[in-house]
ROGU-93943 format. One record per residue (C-alpha): residue number from 1; residue in one letter; x, y, z negated. Coordinates in steps of 0.05 Angstrom, whole numbers. Layout:
ATOM resi resn      x      y      z
ATOM  NUM    A      X      Y      Z
...
REM end
This chain:
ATOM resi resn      x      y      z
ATOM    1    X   2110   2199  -2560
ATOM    2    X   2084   2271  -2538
ATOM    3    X   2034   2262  -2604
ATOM    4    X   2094   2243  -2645
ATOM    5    X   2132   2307  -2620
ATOM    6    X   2080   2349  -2631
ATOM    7    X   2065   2326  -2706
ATOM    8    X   2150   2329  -2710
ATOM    9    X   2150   2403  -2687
ATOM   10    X   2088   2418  -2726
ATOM   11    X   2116   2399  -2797
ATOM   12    X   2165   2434  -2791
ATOM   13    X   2130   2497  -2770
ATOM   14    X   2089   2477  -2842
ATOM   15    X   2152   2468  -2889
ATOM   16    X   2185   2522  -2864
ATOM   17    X   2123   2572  -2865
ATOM   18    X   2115   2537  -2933
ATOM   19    X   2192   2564  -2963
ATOM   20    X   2179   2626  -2919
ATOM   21    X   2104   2635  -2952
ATOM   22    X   2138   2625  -3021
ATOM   23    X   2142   2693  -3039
ATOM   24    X   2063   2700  -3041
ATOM   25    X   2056   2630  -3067
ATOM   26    X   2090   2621  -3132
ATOM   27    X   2042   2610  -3192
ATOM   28    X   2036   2671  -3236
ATOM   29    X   2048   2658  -3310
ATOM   30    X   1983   2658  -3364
ATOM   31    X   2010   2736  -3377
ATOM   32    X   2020   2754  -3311
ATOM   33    X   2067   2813  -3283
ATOM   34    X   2073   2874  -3328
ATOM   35    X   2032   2931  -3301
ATOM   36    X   2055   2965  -3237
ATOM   37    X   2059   3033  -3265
ATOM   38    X   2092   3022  -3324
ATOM   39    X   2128   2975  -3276
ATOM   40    X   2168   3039  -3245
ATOM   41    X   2214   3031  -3308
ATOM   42    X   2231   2964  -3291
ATOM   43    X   2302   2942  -3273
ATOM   44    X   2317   2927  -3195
ATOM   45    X   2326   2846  -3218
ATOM   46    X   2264   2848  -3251
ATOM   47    X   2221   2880  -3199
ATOM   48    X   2252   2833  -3145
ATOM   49    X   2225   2771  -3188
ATOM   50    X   2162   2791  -3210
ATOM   51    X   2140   2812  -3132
ATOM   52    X   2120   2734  -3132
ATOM   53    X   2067   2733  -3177
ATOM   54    X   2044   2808  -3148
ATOM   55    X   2041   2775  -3081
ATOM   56    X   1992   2724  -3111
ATOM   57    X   1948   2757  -3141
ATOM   58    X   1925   2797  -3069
ATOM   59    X   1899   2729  -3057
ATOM   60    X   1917   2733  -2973
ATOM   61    X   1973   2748  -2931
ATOM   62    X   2001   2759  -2869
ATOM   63    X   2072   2739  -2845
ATOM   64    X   2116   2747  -2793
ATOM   65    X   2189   2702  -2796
ATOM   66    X   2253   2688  -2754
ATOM   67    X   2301   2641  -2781
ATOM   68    X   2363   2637  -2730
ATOM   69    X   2436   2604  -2741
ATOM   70    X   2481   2641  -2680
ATOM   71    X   2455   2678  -2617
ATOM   72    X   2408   2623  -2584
ATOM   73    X   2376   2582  -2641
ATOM   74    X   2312   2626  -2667
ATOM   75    X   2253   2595  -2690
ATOM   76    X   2187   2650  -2695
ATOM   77    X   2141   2634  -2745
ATOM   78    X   2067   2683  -2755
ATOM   79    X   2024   2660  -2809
ATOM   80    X   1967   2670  -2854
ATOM   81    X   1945   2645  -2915
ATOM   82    X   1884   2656  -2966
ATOM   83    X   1913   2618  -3021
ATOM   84    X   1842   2625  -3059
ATOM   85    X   1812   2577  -3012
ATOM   86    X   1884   2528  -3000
ATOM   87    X   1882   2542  -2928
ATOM   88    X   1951   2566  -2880
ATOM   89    X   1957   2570  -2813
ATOM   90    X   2021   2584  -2780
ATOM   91    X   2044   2593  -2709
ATOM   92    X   2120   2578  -2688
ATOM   93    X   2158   2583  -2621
ATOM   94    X   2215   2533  -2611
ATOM   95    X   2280   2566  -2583
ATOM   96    X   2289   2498  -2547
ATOM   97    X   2237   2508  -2490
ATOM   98    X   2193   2559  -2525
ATOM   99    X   2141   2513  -2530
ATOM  100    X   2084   2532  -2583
ATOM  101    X   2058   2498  -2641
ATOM  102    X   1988   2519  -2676
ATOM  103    X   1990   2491  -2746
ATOM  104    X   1927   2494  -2806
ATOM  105    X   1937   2468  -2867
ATOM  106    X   1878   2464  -2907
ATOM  107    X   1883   2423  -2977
ATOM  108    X   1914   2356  -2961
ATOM  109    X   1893   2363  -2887
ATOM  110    X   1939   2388  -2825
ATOM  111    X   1913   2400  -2755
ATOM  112    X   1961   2412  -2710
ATOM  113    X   1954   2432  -2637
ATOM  114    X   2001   2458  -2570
ATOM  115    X   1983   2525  -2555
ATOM  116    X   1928   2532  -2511
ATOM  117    X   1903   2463  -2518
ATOM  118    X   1834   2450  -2542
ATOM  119    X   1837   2389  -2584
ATOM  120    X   1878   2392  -2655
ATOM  121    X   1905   2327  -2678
ATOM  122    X   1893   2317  -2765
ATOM  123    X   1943   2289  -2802
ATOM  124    X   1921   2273  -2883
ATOM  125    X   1986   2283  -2930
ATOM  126    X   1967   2232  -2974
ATOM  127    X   1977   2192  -2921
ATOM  128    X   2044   2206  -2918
ATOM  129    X   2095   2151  -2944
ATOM  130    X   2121   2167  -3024
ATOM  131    X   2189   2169  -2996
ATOM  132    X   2172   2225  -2947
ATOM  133    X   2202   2289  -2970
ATOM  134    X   2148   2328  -2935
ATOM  135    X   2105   2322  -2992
ATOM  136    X   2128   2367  -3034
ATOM  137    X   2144   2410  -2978
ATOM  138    X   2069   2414  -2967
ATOM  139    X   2055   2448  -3034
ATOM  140    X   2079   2526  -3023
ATOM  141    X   2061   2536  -3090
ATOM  142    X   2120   2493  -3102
ATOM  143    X   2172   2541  -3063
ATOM  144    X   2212   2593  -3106
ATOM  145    X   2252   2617  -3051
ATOM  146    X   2318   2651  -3068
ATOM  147    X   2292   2712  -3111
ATOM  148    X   2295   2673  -3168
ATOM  149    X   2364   2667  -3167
ATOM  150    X   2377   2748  -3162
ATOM  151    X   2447   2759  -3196
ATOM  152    X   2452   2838  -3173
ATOM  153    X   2402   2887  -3135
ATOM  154    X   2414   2962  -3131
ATOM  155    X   2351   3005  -3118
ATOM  156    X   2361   3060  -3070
ATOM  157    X   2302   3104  -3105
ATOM  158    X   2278   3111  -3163
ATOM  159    X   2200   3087  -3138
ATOM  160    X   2189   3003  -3121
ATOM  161    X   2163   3028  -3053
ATOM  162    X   2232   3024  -3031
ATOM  163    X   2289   2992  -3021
ATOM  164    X   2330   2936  -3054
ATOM  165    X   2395   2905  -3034
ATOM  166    X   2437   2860  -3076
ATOM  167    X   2458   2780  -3078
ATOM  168    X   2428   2724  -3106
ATOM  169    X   2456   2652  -3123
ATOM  170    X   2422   2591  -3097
ATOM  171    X   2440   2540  -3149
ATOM  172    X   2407   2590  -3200
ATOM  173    X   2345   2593  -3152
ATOM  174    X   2341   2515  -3159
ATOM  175    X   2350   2520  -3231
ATOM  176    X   2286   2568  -3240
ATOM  177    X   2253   2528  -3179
ATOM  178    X   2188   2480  -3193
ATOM  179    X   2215   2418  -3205
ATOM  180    X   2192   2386  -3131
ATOM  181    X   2224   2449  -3091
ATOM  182    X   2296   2438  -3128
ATOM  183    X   2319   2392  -3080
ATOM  184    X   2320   2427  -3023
ATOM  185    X   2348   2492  -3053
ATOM  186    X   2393   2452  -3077
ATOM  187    X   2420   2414  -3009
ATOM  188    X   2417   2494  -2990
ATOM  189    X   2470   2516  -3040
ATOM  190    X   2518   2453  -3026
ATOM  191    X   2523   2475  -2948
ATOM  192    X   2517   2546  -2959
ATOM  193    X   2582   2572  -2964
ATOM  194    X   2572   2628  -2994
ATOM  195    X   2518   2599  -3042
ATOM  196    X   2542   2645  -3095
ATOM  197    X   2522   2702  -3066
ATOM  198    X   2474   2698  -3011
ATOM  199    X   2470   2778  -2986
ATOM  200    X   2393   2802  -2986
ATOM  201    X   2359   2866  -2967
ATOM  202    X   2279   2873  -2992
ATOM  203    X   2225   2922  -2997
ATOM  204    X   2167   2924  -3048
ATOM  205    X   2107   2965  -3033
ATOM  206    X   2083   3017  -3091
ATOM  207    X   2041   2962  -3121
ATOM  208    X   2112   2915  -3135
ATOM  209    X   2088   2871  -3079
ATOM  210    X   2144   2836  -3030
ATOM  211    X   2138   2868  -2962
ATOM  212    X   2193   2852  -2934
ATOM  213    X   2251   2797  -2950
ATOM  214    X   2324   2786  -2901
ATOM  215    X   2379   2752  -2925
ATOM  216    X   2438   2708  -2897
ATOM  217    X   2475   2649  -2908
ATOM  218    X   2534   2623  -2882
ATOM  219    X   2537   2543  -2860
ATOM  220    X   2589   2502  -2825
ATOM  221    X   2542   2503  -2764
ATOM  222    X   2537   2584  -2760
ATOM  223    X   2511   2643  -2806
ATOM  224    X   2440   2641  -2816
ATOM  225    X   2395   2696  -2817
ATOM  226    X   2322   2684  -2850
ATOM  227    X   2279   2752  -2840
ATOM  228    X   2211   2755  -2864
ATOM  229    X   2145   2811  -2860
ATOM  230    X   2094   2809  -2908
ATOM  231    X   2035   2854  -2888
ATOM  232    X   1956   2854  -2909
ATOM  233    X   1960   2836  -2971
ATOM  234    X   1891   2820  -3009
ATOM  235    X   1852   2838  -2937
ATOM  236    X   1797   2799  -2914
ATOM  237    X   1830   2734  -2857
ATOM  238    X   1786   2694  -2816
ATOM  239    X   1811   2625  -2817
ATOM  240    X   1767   2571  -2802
ATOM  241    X   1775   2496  -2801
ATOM  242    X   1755   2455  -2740
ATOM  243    X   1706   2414  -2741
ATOM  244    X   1676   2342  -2731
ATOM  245    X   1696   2327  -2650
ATOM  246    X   1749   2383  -2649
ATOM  247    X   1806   2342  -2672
ATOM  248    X   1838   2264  -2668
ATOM  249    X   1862   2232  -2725
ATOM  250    X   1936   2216  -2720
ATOM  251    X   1964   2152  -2708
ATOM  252    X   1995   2115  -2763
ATOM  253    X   2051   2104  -2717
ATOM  254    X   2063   2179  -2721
ATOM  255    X   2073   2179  -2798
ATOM  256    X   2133   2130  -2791
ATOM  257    X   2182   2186  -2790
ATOM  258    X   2154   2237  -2828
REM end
């Protein structure tokens, strides 16, 4: 049961790093972004979207996140990821009894660990059963997050190292998402309630890159505040795998519910 909670806890930590991670995950097109400098001429909606496939191309990240609905609920996420070699790790703090959860995801493999423990358990996604929505969830690559669906942004300078504010809509942002992230921007906009316009506030570095990325929507069960940092972009991360007699393999028991 303790396994099971961990794995539980861990998951999540990965999904939501995952959607959180999505701004330096999303798949550049053949073209690519137009060229930074030229780039200063673009308009505040078209900066905001192409500060995905900017993101990628660094090629590693750093990322700090809070996600909280009311004063007591606040889930702490810190992650890194070197998409060139398909490995994440994330670390996230439950609000409940502030217990932590070490996560790697490295391909189709995720260790997961209590913090300060020794031994990671490995769970294999393709293990996971078809119907199990977490596999999608395990592809950032997949995530669009809700820049895609930018209606209005004003730029308070006239540089991208600056500034943005604006609203986006999340049924657009499903629209323009990869076809296995839709669904859950989509359950997002039907109990968002103000799904329309979800209120944002971002920064891009001189490059175009996201830097930083807040925004809020409102639910039946409280307003929720999402509020990601994006720092070392494209610098060197040492993130290693564990190896043979560092880790148990998880039950299949364990997979049941996930």
């Amino acid at each position: 049961m303790l396994r099971r909670s961990l794995l539980a806890l861990a998951l999540v930590a990965v999904c939501l790093a995952g959607g959180y991670a999505s701004a330096v995950a999303r798949p550049a097109g053949p073209a690519g972004p137009p060229p930074i400098r030229a780039g200063y001429l673009l308009d505040p909606v078209t900066a905001l979207r192409t500060s995905y496939a900017r993101n990628i191309a660094a090629g590693t990240f750093e990322l700090t996140a809070t996600v909280s609905v009311g004063p007591t609920q606040v889930l702490r996420l810190t992650g890194r990821g070197d998409l060139r070699r398909d490995l994440f790790s994330v670390t996230a703090v439950n609000w409940v009894d502030d217990t932590v959860v070490e996560t790697l995801k490295a391909g189709d493999q995720v260790f997961a660990r209590k913090g300060g423990e020794q031994r990671w358990t490995r769970l294999n996604v393709a293990t996971l059963p078809e119907t199990s929505p977490l596999r999608s969830q395990f592809d950032p690559t997949a995530q669009s997050g809700i820049l895609d669906g930018v209606r209005s942004a004003t730029r308070e300078q006239e540089r991208l190292a600056t500034e943005y504010t604006g609203f986006a809509d999340l049924a657009a942002a499903a629209e323009a998402a990869a076809p296995n992230a839709r669904a859950a921007l989509t359950a997002a906009a039907r109990i968002a309630e103000n799904a329309t316009a979800v209120p944002f506030r971002a920064q891009l570095d001189d490059e175009g890159r996201l830097l930083l990325l807040e925004y809020t929507i409102d639910t039946p069960a409280g307003r929720g505040v999402t509020h990601l940092d994006y720092r070392k972009l494209g610098e060197p991360l040492d993130l290693a795998v564990p190896g043979p007699g560092e880790f148990d393999e998880a039950a299949a028991d364990d997979l049941v519910t996930v």
